[in-house]
Phi, psi and omega in degrees: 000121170296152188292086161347099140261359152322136174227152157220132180236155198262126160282107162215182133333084191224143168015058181049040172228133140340067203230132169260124175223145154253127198263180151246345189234120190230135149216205202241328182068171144302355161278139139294120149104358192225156175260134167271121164251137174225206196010117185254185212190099177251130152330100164266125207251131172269017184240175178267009204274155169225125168294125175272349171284339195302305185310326221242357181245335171302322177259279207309305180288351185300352181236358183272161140263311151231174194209142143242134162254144181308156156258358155281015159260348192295126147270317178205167191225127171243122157283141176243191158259353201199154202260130137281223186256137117254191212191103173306146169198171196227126195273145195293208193263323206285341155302102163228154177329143180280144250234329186264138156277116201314326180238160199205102184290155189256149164285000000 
């Protein structure tokens, strides 16, 4: 069986934080309206320096396999060649989620 080589890294939106991950699995998913991420793809850090938001999305995610996110939390989605950090960062007052649901049934 080949190997996935694909890499992507995911940009959204979470509870008024930043969150960057790196996947092997992006679809569209089955859920309406949600993104599927899977295999996730953590640092393994060989310095004695340790990030703690990299530590705090490693323990939140540590037991998922897969997630779905909304899409109006995704900013952006990249295959890349090469793996960053990911990372939690906090986003400033001036940012806020969009405010509305993409699809909204008519009565």
């Amino acid at each position: 069986m080949a190997k996935n080589t694909h890499l992507f890294r995911v940009q959204f939106i979470s509870n008024g934080e930043k969150y960057e991950l790196y996947v092997r699995e992006v679809s569209q998913g089955s859920m309406f309206g949600f993104v599927e991420v899977g295999d996730f793809v953590w640092d393994t850090h060989t310095s004695l320096v340790v990030d703690p938001s990299h530590e705090k999305l490693k323990d939140e995610f540590a037991e998922v396999t897969q997630t779905y996110i909304p899409m109006h939390s995704i900013l952006r989605i990249d295959e890349v060649k090469k793996q960053g950090i990911s990372k939690i960062t906090q986003l400033s007052d001036k940012v806020t989620a969009f405010p509305n649901p993409i699809y909204t049934p008519k009565s």
